[in-house]
FIPAPA-891825 format. One line per 8 residues: number of its first residue (from 1); their letters; for each residue x, y, z negated of C-alpha. Coordinates in steps of 0.05 Angstrom, whole numbers, plus 5000, padded with zeros to 4 digits. Example, Ala and Ser with C-alpha at 12.3 -4.5 7.8 and 13.67 -1.06 7.14 Angstrom:
BEGIN
1) AS) 5246/4910/4844 ~ 5273/4979/4857 $
This chain:
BEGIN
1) XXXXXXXX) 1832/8813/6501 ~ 1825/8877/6531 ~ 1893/8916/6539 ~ 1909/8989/6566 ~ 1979/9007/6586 ~ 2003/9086/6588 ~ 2035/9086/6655 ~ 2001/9064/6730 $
9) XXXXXXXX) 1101/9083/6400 ~ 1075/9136/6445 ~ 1062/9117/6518 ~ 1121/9141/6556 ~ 1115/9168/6633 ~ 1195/9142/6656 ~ 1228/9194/6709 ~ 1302/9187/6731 $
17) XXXXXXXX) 1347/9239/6748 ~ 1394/9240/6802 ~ 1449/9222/6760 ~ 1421/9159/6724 ~ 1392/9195/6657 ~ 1319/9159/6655 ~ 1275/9211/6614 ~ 1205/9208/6598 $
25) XXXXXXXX) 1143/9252/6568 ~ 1107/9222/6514 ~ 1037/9232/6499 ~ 1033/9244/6422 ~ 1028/9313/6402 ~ 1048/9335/6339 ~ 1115/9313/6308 ~ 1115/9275/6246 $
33) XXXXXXXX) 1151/9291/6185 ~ 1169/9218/6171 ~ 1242/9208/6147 ~ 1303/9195/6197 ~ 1309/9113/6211 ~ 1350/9071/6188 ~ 1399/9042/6237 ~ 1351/8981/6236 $
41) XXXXXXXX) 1297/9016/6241 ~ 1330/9044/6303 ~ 1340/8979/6332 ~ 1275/8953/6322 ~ 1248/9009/6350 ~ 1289/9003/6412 ~ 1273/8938/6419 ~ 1193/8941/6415 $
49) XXXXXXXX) 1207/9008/6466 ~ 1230/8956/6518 ~ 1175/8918/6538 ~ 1133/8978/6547 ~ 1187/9011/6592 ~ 1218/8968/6633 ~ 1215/9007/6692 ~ 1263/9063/6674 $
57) XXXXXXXX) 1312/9007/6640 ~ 1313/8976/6711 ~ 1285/8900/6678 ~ 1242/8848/6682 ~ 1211/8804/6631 ~ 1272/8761/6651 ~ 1315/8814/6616 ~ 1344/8799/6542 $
65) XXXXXXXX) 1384/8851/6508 ~ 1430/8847/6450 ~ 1455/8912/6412 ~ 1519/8944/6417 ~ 1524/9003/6369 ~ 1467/9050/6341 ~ 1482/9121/6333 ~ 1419/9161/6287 $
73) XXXXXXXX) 1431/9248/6291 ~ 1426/9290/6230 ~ 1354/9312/6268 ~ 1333/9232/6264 ~ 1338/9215/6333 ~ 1367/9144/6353 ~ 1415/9126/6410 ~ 1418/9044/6410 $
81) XXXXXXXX) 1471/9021/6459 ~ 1451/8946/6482 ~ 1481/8904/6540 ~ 1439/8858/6581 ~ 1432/8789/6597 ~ 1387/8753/6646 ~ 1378/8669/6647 ~ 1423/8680/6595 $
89) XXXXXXXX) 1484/8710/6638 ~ 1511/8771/6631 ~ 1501/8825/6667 ~ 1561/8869/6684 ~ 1545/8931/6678 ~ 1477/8931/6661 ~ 1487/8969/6596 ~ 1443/9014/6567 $
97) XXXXXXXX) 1434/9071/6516 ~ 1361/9078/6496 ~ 1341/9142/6463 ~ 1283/9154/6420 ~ 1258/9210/6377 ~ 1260/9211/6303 ~ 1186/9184/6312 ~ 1205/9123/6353 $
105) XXXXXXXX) 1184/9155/6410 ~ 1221/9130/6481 ~ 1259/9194/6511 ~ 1293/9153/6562 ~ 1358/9120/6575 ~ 1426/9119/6606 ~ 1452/9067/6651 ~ 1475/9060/6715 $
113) XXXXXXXX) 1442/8999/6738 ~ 1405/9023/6809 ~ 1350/8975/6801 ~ 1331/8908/6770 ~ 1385/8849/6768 ~ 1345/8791/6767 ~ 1383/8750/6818 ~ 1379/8681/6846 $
121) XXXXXXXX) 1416/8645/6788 ~ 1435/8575/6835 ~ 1508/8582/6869 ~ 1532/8567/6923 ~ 1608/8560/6914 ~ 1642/8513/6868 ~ 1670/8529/6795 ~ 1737/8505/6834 $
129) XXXXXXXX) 1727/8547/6891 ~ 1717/8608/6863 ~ 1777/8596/6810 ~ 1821/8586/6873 ~ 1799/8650/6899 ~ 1796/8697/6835 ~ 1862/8677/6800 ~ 1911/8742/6806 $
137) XXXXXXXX) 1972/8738/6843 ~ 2021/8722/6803 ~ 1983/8709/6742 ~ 1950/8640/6715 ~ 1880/8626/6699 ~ 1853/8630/6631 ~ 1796/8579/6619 ~ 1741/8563/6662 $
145) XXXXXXXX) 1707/8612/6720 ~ 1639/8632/6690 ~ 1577/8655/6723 ~ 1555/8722/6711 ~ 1518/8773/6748 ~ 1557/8826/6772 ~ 1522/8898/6777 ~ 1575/8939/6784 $
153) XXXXXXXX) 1589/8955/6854 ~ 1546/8949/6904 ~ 1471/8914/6894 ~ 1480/8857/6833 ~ 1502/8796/6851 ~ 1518/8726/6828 ~ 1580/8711/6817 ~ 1635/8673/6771 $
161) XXXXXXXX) 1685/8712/6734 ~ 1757/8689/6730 ~ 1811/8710/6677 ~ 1882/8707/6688 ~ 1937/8719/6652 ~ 2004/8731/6649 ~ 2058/8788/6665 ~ 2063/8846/6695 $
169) XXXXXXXX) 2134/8869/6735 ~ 2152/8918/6678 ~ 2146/8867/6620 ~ 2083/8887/6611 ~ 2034/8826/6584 ~ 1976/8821/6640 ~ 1895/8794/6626 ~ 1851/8815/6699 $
177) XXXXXXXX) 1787/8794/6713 ~ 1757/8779/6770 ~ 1684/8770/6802 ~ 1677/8719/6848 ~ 1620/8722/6892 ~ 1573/8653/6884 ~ 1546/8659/6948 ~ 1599/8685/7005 $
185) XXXXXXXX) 1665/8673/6957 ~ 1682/8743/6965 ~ 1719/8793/6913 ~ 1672/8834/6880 ~ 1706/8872/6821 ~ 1782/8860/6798 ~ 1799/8896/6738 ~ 1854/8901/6695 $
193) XXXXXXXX) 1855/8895/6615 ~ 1922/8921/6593 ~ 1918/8992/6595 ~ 1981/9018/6590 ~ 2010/9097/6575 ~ 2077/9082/6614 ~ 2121/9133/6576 ~ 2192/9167/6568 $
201) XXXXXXXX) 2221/9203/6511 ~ 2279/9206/6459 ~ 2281/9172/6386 ~ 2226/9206/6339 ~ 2189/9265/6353 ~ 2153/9290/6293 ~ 2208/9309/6252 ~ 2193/9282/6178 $
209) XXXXXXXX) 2121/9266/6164 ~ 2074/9240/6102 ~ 2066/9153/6107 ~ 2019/9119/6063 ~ 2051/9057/6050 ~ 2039/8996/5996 ~ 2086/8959/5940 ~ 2113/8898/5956 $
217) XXXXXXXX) 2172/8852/5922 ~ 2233/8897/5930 ~ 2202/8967/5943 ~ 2151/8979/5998 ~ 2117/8965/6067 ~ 2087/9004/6124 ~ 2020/8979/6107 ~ 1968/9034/6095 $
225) XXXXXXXX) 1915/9018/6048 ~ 1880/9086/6054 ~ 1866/9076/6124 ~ 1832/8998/6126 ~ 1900/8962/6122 ~ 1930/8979/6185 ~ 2003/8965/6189 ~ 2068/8967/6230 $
233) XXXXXXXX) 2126/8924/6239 ~ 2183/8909/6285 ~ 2176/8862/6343 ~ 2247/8842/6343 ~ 2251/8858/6422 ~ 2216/8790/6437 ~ 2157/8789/6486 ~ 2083/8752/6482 $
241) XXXXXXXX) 2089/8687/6525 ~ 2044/8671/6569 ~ 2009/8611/6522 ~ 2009/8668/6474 ~ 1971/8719/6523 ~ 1929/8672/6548 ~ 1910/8624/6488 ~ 1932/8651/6421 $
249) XXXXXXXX) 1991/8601/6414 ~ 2061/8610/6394 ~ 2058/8687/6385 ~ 2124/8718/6363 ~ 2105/8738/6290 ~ 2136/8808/6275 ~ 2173/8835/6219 ~ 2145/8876/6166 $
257) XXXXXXXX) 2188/8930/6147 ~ 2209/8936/6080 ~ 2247/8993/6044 ~ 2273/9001/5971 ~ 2263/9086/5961 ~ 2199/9090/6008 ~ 2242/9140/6047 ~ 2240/9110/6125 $
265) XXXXXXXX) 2286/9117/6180 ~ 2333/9159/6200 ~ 2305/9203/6259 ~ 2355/9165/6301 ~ 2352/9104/6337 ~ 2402/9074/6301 ~ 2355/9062/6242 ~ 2297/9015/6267 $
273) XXXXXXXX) 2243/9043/6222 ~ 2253/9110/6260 ~ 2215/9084/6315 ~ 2160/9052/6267 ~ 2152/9118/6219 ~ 2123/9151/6301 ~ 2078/9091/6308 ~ 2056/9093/6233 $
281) XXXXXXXX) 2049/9157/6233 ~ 2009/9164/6300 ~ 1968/9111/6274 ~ 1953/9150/6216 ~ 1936/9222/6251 ~ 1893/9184/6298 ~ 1852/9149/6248 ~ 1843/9215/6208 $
289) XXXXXXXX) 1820/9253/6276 ~ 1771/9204/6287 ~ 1749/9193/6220 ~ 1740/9279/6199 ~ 1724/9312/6275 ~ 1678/9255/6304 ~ 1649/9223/6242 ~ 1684/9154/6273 $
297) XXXXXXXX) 1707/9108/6213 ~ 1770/9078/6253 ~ 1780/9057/6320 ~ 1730/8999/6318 ~ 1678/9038/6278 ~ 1681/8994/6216 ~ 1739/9024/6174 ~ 1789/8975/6190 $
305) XXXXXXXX) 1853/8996/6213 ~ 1891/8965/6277 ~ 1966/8937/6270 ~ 2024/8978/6307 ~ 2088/8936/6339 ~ 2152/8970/6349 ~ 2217/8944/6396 ~ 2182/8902/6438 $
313) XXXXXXXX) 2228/8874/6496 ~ 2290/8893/6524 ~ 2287/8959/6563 ~ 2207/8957/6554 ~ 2176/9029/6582 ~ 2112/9022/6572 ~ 2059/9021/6507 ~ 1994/8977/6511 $
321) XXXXXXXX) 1933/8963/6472 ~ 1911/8895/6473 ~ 1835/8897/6447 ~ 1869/8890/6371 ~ 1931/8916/6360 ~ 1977/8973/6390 ~ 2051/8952/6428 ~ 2111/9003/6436 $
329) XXXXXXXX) 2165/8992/6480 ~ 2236/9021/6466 ~ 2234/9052/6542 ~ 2311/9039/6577 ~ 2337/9119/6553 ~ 2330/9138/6625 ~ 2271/9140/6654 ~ 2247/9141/6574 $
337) XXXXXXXX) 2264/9137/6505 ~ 2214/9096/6449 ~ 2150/9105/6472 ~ 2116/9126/6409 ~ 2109/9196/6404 ~ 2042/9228/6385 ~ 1997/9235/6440 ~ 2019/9167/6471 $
345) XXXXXXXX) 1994/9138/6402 ~ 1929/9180/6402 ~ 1920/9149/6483 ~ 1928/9077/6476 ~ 1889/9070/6409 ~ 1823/9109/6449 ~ 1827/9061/6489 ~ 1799/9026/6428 $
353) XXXXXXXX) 1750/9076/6418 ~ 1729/9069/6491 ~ 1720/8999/6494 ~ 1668/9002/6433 ~ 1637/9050/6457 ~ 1614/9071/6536 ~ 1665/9003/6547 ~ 1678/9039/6622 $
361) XXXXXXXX) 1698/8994/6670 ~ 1777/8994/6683 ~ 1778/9004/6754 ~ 1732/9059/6804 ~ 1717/9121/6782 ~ 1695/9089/6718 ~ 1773/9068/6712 ~ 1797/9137/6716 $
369) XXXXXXXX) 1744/9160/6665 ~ 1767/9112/6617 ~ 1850/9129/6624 ~ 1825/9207/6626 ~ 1786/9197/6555 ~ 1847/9172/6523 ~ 1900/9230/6555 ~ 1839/9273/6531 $
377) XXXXXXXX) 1834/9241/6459 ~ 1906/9238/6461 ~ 1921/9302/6469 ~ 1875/9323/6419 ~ 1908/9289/6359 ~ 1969/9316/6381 ~ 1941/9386/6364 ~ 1902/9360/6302 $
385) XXXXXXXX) 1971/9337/6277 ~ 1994/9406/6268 ~ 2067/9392/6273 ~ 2115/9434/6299 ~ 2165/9394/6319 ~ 2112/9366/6369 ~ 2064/9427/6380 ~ 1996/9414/6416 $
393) XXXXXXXX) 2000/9425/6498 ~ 1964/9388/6557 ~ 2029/9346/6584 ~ 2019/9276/6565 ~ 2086/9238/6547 ~ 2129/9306/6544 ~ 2170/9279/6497 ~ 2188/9215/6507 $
401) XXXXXXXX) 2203/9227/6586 ~ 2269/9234/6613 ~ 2267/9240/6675 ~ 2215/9293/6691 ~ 2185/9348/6644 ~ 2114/9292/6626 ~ 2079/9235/6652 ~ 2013/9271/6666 $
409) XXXXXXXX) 1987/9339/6662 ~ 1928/9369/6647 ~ 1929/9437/6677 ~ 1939/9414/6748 ~ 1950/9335/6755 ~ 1980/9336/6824 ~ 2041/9367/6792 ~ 2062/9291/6772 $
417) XXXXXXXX) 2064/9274/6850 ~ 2011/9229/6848 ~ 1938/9242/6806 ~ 1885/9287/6838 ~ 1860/9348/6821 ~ 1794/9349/6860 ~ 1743/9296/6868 ~ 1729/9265/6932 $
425) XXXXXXXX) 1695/9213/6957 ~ 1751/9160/6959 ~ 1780/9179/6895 ~ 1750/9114/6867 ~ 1807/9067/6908 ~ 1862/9099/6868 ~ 1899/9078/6818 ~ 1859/9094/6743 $
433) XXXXXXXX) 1926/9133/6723 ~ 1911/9180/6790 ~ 1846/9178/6787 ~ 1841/9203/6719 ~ 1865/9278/6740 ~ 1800/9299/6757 ~ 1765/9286/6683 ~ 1837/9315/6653 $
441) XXXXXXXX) 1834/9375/6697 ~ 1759/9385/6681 ~ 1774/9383/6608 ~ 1828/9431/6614 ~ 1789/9484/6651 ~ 1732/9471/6602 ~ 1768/9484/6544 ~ 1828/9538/6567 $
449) XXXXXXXX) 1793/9557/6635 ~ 1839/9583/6694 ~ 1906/9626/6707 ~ 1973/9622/6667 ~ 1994/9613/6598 ~ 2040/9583/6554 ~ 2015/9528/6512 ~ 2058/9493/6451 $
457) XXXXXXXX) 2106/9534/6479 ~ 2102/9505/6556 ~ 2079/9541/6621 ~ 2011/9520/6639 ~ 1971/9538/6699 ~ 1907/9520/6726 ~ 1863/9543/6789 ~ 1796/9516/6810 $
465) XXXXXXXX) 1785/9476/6864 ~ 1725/9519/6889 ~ 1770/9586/6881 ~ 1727/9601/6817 ~ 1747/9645/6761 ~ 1734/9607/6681 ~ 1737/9623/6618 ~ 1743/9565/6567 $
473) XXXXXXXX) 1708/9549/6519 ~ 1758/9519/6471 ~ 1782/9449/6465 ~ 1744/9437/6402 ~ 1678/9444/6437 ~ 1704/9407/6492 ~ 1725/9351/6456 ~ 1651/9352/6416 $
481) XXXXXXXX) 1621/9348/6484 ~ 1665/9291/6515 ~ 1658/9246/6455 ~ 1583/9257/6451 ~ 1586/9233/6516 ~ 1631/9173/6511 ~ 1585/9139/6451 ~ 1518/9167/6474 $
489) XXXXXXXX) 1512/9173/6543 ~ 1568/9146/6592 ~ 1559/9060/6605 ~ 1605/9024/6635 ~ 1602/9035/6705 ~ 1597/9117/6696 ~ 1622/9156/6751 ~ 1648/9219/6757 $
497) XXXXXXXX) 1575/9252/6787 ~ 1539/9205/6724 ~ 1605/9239/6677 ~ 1584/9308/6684 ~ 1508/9285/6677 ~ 1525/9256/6611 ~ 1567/9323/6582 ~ 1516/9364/6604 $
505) XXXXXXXX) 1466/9315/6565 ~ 1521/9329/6509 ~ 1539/9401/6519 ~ 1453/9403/6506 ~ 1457/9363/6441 ~ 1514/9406/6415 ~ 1497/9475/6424 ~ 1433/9475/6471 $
513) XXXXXXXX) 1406/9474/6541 ~ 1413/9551/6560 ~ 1482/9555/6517 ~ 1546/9587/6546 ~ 1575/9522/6532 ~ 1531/9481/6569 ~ 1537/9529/6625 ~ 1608/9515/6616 $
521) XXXXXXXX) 1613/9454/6634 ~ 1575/9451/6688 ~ 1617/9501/6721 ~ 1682/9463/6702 ~ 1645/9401/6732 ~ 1641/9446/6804 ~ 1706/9475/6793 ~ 1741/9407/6805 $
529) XXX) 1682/9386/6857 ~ 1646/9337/6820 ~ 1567/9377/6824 $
């Protein structure tokens, strides 16, 4: 269960650039004017291309991949996403994107494996060793420690992987992982799978919107058929346990609402549904911003829509996504009010859309990446919404925060006391909420550029961190480019340097290798010192 919280057959000559894009020259000549694969095609393709190019996938013949996702262009070329296995273990972060012409042709691959991960597969340290060592403070184990090879950080390694559950000190329910070395018993990688949007703001913020609902004995539910079923209902202010987090057992079952007119809430908080008509509704606009800007069909990319709960806990200031469903808290109406205005909603459900996609790591650089592509992709449904009760800015959580103006913000992350505007080389110790400012400020420069304006009616103003002068390119393109990106070219150990590799491989797709744009984000990339 992965969860994120708002707050903290030609022959093919392989190259690799410096930022892990394998490419190669093929020698056929002529193109063919076959037809565009089929996504099986695709994947057979793919499939056959790996033997014959092992080199640039960083394998052996002791290498086994299994696909992911396949993504075919309008022009016929194929992008298969597979992660790897070796002795039959996985390999974390060992993922790969291998692209081919519309011919079949191998044009390389992205990945950020340095070089092969076949590994000694014998450890040394016990099963009961390394569970002592990898449980989280705190927390309890889930299961059995299982061996794995980790590739992350560092040169790949052995190691057993230990889940824990439990909860965090805001309420929030908490599932980390942990790599255990096999050999030495040290820590290799612990990362966290609640990825929260810790937010703040008052009761609903949309004003009144359109809800798809469905009949049901005495009027109507919050069940949208037009949008693969997804659905929202009331939590009753009762929390997951942790047999429920960790095993599936004895989850609180929440409430469907029900109405009589089909008219829901009150805009108040004295009406329950008020809070669930925000998470309906966000649920909706996200969907549809997926679904008619990206060509996505829903957040798992197979038309089925994701359950919303509303009221959960006592005081809870936080949101989550769990791997399958979203989670609203009711905040405590001082540091927050109901945490499920627009651009939270459009945050914690990317989350969804990153982990079936690139799937980047939540911790490093490749953390930061992850919480910065759903401020990014939340932000942008709050502008696709159109509403002008809630007008489209680059302050994440303005309006359910109480205490200060937003969570996060765009223009110049520092201004929330605690992200970073400029890459450095430490950046990746940080918390993924900090860590994050450098993508968020990037994607505001890219798409507004720098110096003052006012935004959704709010003062925005951004500088460069190389004293550079930018002009944007507008946060349509710059959306285009970062989701190309996320399902094409990022894996999931990206970091920042592999980041702006994989827009400019986007920014090329899009609109061309000598475009403005492309230009563009290269010097948005050096603006917040990421070259």
């Amino acid at each position: 269960m992965n969860r994120s919280a708002l707050f903290a057959a030609a022959t093919a000559v392989a190259t690799t650039t410096a930022l892990g894009l394998t490419s190669a020259t093929t020698a056929s000549g002529t193109p063919s004017a076959s037809p565009a694969p089929s996504p099986a095609a695709a994947v057979a393709q793919a499939k056959e291309a790996i033997g014959h190019n092992l080199t640039a996938l960083r394998a052996t013949t002791a290498d086994a991949f299994v696909v992911k996702d396949v993504i075919v262009d309008s022009d016929g070329s194929s992008h298969v996403r597979m992660d790897r296995t070796i002795g039959g273990l996985p390999v974390l972060g060992g993922d790969v994107v291998v692209h081919q012409t519309k011919d079949g042709a191998f044009k390389g691959a992205s990945l950020t494996l340095g070089g092969p991960a076949n590994v000694a597969r014998t450890p040394k340290l016990s099963s009961a060793a390394a569970l002592a060592k990898g449980v989280a403070k705190g927390l309890k184990a889930e299961g059995r420690p299982s061996l794995v090879i980790e590739a992350r950080k560092g040169a790949p390694r052995l190691a057993y992987q230990v889940t824990s559950g439990g909860t965090q000190a805001d309420g929030t329910p908490s599932r980390v992982t942990t790599t255990v070395d096999a050999l030495t018993g040290a820590t290799l990688v612990r990362e966290q799978h609640i990825q929260t949007a810790s937010g703040d703001g008052k009761s609903l913020y949309s004003g009144t919107v359109p809800l798809e609902t469905s009949t049901a004995s005495g009027g109507y539910t919050l069940t949208d058929a037009t949008r693969g079923g997804g659905y929202t209902a009331d939590a009753n202010n009762k929390t997951d346990s942790i047999l429920c987090q960790l095993f599936g057992f004895g989850c609180p079952v929440p409430t469907r609402f029900t109405d009589a007119d089909n008219h829901w809430g009150n805009g108040t908080n004295s009406d329950r549904a008020s809070a669930a008509v925000d998470a309906h509704y966000g649920a909706a606009t996200t969907y549809d911003y997926y679904k008619f800007v990206h060509g996505r069909n829903g957040i798992f990319g197979d038309g089925k829509g994701v359950p919303s709960r509303v009221h959960y806990g006592n005081n809870y200031v936080n949101a989550f996504w769990d791997g399958k469903q979203m989670t609203y808290g009711d905040g405590d109406n001082v540091v927050a009010g109901p945490l499920v205005s627009i651009d939270v909603a459009g945050h914690e459900m990317s989350h969804g859309v990153t982990e079936h996609t690139a799937n980047l790591t939540y911790s490093g650089e490749s953390g930061g990446l992850n919480e910065a592509t759903s401020d990014i992709f939340g932000t942008m449904v709050e502008f696709y919404s159109n509403n002008s009760s809630d007008p489209g800015d680059y302050y994440i959580g303005e309006e359910i925060m109480k205490d200060r103006p937003a969570l996060r913000f765009m223009d110049k992350p520092s201004k929330d006391g605690s992200s970073v505007d400029c890459w450095y080389s430490g950046v990746g110790n940080l918390d993924v909420h900090y860590s994050s400012g450098i993508a968020n400020h990037f994607f505001y420069l890219l798409s507004e550029g720098t110096g003052a304006k006012t935004i959704g009616g709010l003062p925005h103003n951004s500088s460069a961190c190389n004293g550079s002068t930018l002009q944007g390119i507008g946060k349509d393109k710059a959306a285009k480019i970062w989701y190309r990106a996320l399902s094409t070219y990022m894996t999931s150990g990206t970091t920042y340097a592999q980041a702006r590799t994989a827009t400019l491989n986007a920014a090329t797709d899009a609109y061309g290798a000598n475009s403005p744009e492309r230009a563009a984000v290269a010097a948005a990339w050096s603006a917040v010192s990421v070259n």
